[in-house]
N, C-alpha and C positions, 0 to 999 in steps of 0.2 A: 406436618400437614400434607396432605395428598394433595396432588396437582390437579384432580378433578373433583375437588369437592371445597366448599369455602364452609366456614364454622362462624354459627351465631350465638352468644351467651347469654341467658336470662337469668331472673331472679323468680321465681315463682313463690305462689303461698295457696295452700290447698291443704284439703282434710281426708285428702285421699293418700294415697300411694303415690310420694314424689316419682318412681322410677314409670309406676303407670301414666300419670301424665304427661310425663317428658314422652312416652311411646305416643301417647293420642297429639302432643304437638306437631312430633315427628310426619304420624301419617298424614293428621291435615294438610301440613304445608307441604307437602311429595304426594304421592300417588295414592294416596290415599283419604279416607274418609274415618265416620265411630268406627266403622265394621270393614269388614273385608268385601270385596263388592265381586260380581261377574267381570271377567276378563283379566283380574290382577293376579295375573302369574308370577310363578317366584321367579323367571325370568324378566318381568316387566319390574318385579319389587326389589329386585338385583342392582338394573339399570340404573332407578328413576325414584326408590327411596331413601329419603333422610335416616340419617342413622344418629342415634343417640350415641354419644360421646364421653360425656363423663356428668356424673353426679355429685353434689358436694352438699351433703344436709346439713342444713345451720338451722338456728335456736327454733325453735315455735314461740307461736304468737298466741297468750288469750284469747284472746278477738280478732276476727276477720278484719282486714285493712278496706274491702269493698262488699258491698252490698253482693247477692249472689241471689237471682229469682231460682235455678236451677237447683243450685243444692238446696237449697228453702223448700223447694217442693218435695223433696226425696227425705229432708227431713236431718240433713246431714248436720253434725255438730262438731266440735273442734276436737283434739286439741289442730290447731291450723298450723301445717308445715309446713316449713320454708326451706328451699333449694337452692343450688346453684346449679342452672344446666345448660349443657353444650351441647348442639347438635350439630351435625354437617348436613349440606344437601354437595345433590350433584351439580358442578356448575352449566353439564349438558342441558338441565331443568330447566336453568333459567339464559343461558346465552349473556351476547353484551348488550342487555335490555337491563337497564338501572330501574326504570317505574319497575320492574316485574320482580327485580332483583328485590326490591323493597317489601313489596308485595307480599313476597316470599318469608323473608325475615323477620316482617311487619305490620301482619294482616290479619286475617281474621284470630292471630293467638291472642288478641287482646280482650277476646267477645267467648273466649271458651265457657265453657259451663263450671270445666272442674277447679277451675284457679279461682281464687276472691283477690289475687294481687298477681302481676306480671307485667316484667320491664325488662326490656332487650337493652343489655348494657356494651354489647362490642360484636363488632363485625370483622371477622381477620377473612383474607383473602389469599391465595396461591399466586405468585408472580408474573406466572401466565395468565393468569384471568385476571389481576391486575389491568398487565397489560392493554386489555382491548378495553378499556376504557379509557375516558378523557384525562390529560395529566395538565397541572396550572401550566398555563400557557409561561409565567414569570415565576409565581412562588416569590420567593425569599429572594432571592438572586435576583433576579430580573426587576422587583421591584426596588432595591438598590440602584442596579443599574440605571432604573429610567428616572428615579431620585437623585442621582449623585452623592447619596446618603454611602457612604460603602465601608461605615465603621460608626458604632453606637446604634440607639435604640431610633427609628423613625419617627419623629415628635408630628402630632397633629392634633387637627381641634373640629367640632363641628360648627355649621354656620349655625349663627343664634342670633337675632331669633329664628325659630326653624322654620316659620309660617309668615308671609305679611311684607315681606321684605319685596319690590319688584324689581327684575330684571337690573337693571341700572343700579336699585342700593346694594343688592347682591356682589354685583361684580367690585363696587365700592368697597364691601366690604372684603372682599375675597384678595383684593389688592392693600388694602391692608393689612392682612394675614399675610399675606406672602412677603410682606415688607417686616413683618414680625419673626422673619426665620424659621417657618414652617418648614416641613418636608412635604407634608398631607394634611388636606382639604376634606373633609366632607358634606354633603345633604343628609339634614335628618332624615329617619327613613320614612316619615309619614309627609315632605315636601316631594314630589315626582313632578307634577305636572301640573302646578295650579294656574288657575287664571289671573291670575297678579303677578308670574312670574313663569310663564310656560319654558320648555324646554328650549323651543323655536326659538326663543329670545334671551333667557339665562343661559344658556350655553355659551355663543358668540361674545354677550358682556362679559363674562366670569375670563373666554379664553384670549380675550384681550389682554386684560390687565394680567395675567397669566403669562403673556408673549411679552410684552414690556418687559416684567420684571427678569423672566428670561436672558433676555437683551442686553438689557442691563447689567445684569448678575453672573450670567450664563447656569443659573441653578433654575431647574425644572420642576415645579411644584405639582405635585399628581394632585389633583380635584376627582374626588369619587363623585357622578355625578347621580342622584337615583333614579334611574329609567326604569322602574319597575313600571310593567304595564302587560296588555296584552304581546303576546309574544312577535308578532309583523311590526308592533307599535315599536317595541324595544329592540328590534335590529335597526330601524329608521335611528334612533336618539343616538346608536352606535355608533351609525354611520355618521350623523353629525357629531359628536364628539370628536372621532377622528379626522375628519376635514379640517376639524378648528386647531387640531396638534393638541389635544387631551391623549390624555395615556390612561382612562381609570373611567370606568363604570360601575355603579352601586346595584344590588338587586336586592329584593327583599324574597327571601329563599322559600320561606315558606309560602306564601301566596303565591308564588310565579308559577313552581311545582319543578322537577324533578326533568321533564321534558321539554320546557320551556329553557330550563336555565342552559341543560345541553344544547338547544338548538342556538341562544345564544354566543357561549362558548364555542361552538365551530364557526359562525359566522362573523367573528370580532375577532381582530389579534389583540385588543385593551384586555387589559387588567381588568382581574372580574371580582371585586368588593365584596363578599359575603356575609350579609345582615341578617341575623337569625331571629329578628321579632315573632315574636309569637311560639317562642320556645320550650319558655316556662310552662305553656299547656302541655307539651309532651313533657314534661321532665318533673315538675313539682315535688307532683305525690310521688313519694319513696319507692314504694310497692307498685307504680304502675308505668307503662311511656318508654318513653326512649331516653336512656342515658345520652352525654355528650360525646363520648368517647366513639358509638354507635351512628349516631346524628352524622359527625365532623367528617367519618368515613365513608356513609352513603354520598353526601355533597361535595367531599372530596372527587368523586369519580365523578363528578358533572365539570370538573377541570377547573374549579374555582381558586382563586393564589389566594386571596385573603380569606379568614374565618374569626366574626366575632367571637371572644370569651368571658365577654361584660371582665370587671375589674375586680383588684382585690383593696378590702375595705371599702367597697364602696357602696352605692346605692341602691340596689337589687337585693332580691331576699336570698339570692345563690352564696353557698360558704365558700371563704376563698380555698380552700379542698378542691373542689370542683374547679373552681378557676386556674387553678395549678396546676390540674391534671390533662384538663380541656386546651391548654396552652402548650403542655409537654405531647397531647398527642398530634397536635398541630404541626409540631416539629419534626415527628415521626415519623420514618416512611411507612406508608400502607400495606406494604407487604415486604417479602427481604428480596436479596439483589447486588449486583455489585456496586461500590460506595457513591461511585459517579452518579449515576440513577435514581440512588436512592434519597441523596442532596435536592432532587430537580425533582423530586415526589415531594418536599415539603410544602407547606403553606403557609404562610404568615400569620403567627395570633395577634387578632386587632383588641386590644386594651383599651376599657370607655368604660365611663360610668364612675363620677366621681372622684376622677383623678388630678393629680395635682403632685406637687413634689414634694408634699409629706409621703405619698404613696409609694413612692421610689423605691424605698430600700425595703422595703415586702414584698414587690414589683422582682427587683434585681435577687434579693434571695429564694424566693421559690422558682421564678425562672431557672437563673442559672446561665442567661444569654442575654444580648439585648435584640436578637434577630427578631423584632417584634413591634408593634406600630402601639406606642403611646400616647391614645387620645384622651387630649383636656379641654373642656369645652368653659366650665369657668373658672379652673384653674390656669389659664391663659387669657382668657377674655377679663375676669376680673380681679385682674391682679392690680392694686393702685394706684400702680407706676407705667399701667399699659400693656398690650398684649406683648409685645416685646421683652419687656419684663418678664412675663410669663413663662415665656417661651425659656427663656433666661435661666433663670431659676430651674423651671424641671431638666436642662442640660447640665446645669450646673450642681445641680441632684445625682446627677446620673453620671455626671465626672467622678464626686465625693465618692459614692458605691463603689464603684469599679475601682477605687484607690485603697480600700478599707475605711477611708475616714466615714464618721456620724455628720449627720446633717448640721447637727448644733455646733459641732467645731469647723464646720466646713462653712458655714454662713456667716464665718467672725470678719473674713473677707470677701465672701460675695455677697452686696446689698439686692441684690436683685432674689438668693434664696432666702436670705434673712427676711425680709418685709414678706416674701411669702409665709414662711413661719409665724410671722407673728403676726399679719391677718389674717391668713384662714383657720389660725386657734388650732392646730393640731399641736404644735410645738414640734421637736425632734429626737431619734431617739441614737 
């Protein structure tokens, strides 16, 4: 890859000429338009156009994957081709402007005429333009460190109920999690600020019982707290997190936006939680959106250390494919570089959604690590014997894995995986 130009990879589907429309991607998103316009010198188209990269034609399709008013009107019919294509732009185009950067990548190619389907599936960058963007303040490493967690997988759980609880039962219950041998805490992402439990007041309870346990313990439980809000609103929640000795902020990524989330990120040295609600609308349909791989990398540069990758087996309509891949590229530095560097470019894949320590050993084999935040919300809360119990068990899960042993032989002696086994009806494998 050239050091002044970054590459974004699609999928398209068209009844045209795959190589023709990878040219009209090309010019829209660079210096150009349909046509060649007044003033676009081949010195200006030199500088400041995208260039088509490589092309890879895979199967057609029957039938169009989306609806298309433009070809409709032209009259156009299939067979509907499907591609793979890479373009580069120049990174002079876009500078260290991430909105633009996105923009670029991610913008009007989804509204084209000639495509019925198009999905930007990865964003690779040059290490100098890396660079001048935000890197996790923690990542992987640093959220160890401020855990005391600094070997195995980060066990946590969300508060539940997510809604309704105020100030005082919150903190109640956040002190019983921490007394349950958590690492990490979190806020559902739809609790930020309500009126039965504002921040002004869940904050201070939650980081009490926080401090105590502390004290006590000398173990420091990171609380992702959710400050998503307007962006002046969620430097203020920052700041009081940090006063009360929090180490962890939640943000909900997609509603905050892209300059929001960076203005945060400079303004906070906390740990910046990465919630990707509302994901699924970019990524569902096959043929259209933004892959994860894509996604992780753009929010990446906004200097975020955690990145959900929902779970495998579990409750979302995502294959664990996707969840495997979304979690290894999490791990991955964003561009290449010497080893040190490229360690301290990782981010943390956050595991949720249905987990539990039947999930472990699907967990620990597509991984491949445990440098990864395993959240169980009622596989810790409603274990029979208590969230401790829970806790219990998915370590003790996550012991057996990393030993080679099966769950089923591994629970002959620990009662606390066993009775998970055999209440939550997965059995072991």
């Amino acid at each position: 890859m050239r050091a002044d130009r970054f590459e974004a990879t699609y999928l398209i589907e068209t009844p045209l000429d795959p190589a023709q429309v990878a040219e009209v991607m090309a010019g829209e998103q660079s210096c150009g338009t349909f046509t060649r316009v007044q003033g676009e010198t081949d010195e200006l188209r030199a500088r400041a156009r995208a260039l088509v990269e490589r092309i890879e034609e895979l199967e057609s399709a029957a039938a169009p994957g989306l609806p298309n008013s433009w070809l409709e009107r032209q009259g156009r019919a299939g067979p509907w081709r499907r591609a793979r294509v890479t373009i580069s732009f120049p990174t002079g185009n876009v500078g260290a402007n991430l909105p633009t950067l996105a923009a670029t990548v991610a913008g009007n190619l989804f509204d084209l005429g000639e495509v019925t389907g198009l999905r930007l599936e990865s964003v690779r960058l040059p290490a100098g333009y890396r660079a001048r963007f935000d890197r996790p303040r923690h990542g992987v490493a640093g959220t160890r460190r401020l855990t005391g967690a600094l070997e195995g997988p980060l066990v946590g759980s969300i508060i539940k109920p997510n809604l309704g609880l105020s100030a005082e039962e919150t903190g109640d219950l956040v002190a019983s999690l921490c007394q349950a041998g958590l690492d990490f805490i979190k806020d559902d992402e739809i609790c930020a600020d309500p009126v039965h439990a504002p921040l002004a007041e869940r904050v201070p309870a939650v980081m009490a019982r926080v401090r105590r346990h502390e004290d006590r313990t000398g173990k420091h439980v990171m609380v992702a707290f959710n400050i998503t809000d307007e962006t002046d609103a969620m430097r203020r929640h920052a700041d009081l997190v940090e006063r009360e000795g929090g180490s962890c902020v939640m943000v909900s990524l997609n509603w905050c936006g892209f300059s929001a989330v960076q203005t945060l990120r400079r303004h906070s040295g906390l740990a910046l939680h990465g919630h990707r609600n509302g994901f699924g609308a970019l990524s569902r349909h096959p043929g259209l959106g933004i892959g994860f791989d894509a996604y992780q990398a753009l929010w990446r540069l906004a200097g975020v250390d955690h990145m959900h990758v929902h779970g495998l087996q579990g409750k979302f309509a995502q294959p664990d494919e996707e969840v495997i891949e979304g979690a290894r590229a999490c791990l991955a530095p964003l561009a290449d570089g010497p080893e040190g560097e490229a360690l301290q470019d990782r981010v943390m894949p956050a595991f949720s959604s249905g987990q539990w320590a039947g999930t472990v050993p699907a967990t620990w084999e597509a991984a491949g690590t445990d440098d990864l935040l395993f959240m169980s919300g009622g596989g810790i809360m409603a274990h029979p014997d208590g969230p401790a119990a829970g806790v219990a068990s998915i370590r003790q899960a996550w012991d057996a894995v990393r030993a080679g042993e099966n769950l089923e032989g591994a629970a002959q002696d620990r009662p606390e995986l066993s009775r998970a086994l055999v209440f939550f009806g997965a059995g072991a494998k």
